[in-house]
C-alpha positions as CSV (number, residue, x, y, z in Angstrom):
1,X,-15.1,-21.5,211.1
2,X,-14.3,-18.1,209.7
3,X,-12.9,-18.6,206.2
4,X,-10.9,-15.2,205.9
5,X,-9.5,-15.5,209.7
6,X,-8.1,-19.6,209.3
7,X,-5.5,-19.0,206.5
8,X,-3.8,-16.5,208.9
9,X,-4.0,-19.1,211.7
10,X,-2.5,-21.5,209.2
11,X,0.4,-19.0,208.4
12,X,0.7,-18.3,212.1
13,X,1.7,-21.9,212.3
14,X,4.2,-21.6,209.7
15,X,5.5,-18.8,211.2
16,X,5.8,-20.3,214.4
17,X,8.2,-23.2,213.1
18,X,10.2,-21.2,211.2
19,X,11.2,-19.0,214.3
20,X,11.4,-22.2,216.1
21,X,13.9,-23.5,213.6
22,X,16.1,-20.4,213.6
23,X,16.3,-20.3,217.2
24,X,17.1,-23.9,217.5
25,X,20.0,-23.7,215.2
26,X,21.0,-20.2,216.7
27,X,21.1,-22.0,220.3
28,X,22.6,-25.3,218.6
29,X,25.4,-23.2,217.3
30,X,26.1,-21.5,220.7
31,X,25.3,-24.5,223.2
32,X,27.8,-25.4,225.7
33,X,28.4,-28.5,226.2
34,X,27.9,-31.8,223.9
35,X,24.2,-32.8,225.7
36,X,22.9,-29.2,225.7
37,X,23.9,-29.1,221.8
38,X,22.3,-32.7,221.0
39,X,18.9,-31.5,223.0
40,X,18.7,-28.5,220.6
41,X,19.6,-30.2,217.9
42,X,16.9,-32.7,218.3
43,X,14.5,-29.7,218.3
44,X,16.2,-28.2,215.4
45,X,15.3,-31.5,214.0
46,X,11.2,-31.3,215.5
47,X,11.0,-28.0,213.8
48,X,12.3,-28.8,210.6
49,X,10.3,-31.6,210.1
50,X,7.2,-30.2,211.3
51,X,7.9,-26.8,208.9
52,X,8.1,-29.5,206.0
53,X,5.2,-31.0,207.0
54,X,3.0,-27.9,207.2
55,X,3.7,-27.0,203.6
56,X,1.0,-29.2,201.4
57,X,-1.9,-27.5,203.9
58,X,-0.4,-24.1,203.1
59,X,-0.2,-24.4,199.6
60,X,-3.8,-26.3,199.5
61,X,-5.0,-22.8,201.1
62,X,-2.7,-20.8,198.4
63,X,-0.7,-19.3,201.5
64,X,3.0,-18.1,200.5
65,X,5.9,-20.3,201.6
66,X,8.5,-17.8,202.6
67,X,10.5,-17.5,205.5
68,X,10.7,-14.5,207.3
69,X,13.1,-14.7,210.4
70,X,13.2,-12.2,213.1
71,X,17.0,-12.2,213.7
72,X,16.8,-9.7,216.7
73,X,14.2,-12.0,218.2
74,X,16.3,-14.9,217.8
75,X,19.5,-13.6,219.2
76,X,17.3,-12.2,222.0
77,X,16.6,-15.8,222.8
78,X,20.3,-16.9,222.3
79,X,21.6,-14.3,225.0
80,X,18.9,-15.0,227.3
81,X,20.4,-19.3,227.2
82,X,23.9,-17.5,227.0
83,X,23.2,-15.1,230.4
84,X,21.2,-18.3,232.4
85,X,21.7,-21.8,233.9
86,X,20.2,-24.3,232.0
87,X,17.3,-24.8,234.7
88,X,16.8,-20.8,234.5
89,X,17.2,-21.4,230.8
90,X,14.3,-23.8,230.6
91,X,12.0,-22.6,233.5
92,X,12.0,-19.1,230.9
93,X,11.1,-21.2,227.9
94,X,8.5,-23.3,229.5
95,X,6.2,-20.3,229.7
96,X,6.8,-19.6,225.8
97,X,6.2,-23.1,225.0
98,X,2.6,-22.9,226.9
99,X,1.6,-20.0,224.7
100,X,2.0,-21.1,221.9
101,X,0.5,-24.6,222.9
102,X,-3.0,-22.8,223.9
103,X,-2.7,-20.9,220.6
104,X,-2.4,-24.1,218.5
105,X,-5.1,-25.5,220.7
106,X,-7.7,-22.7,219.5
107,X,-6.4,-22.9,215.7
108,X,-7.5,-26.9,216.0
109,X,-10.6,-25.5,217.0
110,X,-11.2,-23.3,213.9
111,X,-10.0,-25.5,211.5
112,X,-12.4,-27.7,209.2
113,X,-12.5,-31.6,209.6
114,X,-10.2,-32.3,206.8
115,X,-7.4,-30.5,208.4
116,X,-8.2,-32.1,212.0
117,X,-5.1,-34.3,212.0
118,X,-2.4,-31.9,210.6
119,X,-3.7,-29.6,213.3
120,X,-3.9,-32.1,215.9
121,X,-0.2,-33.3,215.4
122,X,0.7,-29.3,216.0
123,X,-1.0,-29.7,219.5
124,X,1.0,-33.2,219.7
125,X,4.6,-31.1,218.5
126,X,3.9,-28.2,221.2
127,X,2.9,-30.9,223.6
128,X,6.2,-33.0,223.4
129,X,8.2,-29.8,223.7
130,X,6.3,-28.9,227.0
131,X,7.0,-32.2,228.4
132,X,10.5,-32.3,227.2
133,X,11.1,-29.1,229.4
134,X,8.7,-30.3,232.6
135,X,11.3,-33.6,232.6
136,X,14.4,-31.4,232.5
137,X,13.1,-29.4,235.2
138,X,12.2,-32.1,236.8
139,X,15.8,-33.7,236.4
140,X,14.9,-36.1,234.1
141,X,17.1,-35.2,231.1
142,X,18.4,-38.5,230.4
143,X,14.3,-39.5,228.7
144,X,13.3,-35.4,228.7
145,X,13.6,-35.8,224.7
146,X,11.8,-39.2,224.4
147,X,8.4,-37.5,223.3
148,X,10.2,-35.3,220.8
149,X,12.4,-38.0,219.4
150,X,8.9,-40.2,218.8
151,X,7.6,-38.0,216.5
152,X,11.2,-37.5,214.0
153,X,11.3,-39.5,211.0
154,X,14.7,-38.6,211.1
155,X,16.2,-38.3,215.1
156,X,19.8,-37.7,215.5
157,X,22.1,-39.9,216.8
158,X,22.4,-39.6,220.7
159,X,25.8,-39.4,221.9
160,X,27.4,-41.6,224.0
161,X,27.1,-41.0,227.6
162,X,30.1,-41.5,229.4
């Protein structure tokens, strides 16, 4: 492991969830319709939680806790959703989502033992968000979020499906 290069890798993390956050409540605000609005608020939720649960490593490693948010970036990513179907909307993300699931993949592999598991469980996070778009693409949006929603603490309420 090289000592000077993990702490970044950590911070990339960080970073990586707070953009995911932003964008999720930017696209929760914007969503249009009541089941687009409860899937990205249920990734708001993923990203949150995940965010809060990166902090003790980061502060272990004395890495800074602030936010930076690219706004452009973010609305970037709302007008793309705004512009698309939802299937075009998704088939775009998927490849994002695969990036930064190889990236996590290769900072598990840097990482010492006794961060294995909070490492691992970003894999896991990445992981459920690629298979939550691979169902909806599929057609499967009725169980897409079921990997996601396993791994809250705290899931939203689904609405009722009428």
């Amino acid at each position: 492991m090289n000592t000077n290069l993990y702490p970044q890798c950590l911070r990339e993390l960080l970073d990586s969830e707070v953009f995911g956050e932003a964008a999720s409540l930017a696209l929760y605000e914007v969503a249009k319709n009541p089941e687009e609005k409860y899937k990205f608020g249920t990734l708001l939720q993923l990203e949150t939680e995940t965010k809060a649960r990166l902090r003790p490593i980061l502060y272990r490693y004395h890495i800074d806790l602030y936010e930076e948010i690219d706004e452009a970036q973010v609305q970037g990513f709302v007008e793309l959703y705004l512009q698309s179907s939802w299937e075009q909307f998704i088939a775009i993300f998927k490849p994002i989502v695969m990036q930064y699931l190889e990236r996590f993949k290769e900072i598990t592999e840097l990482g010492p033992d006794q961060d294995h598991d909070i490492l691992l469980s970003m894999v896991e996070h990445e992981t459920a968000i690629l298979t939550w778009l691979d169902l909806e693409l599929e057609g499967q949006g009725e169980r897409s979020l079921d990997a996601i929603i396993a791994q809250l603490n705290y899931p939203l309420q689904q609405p009722n499906r009428n």
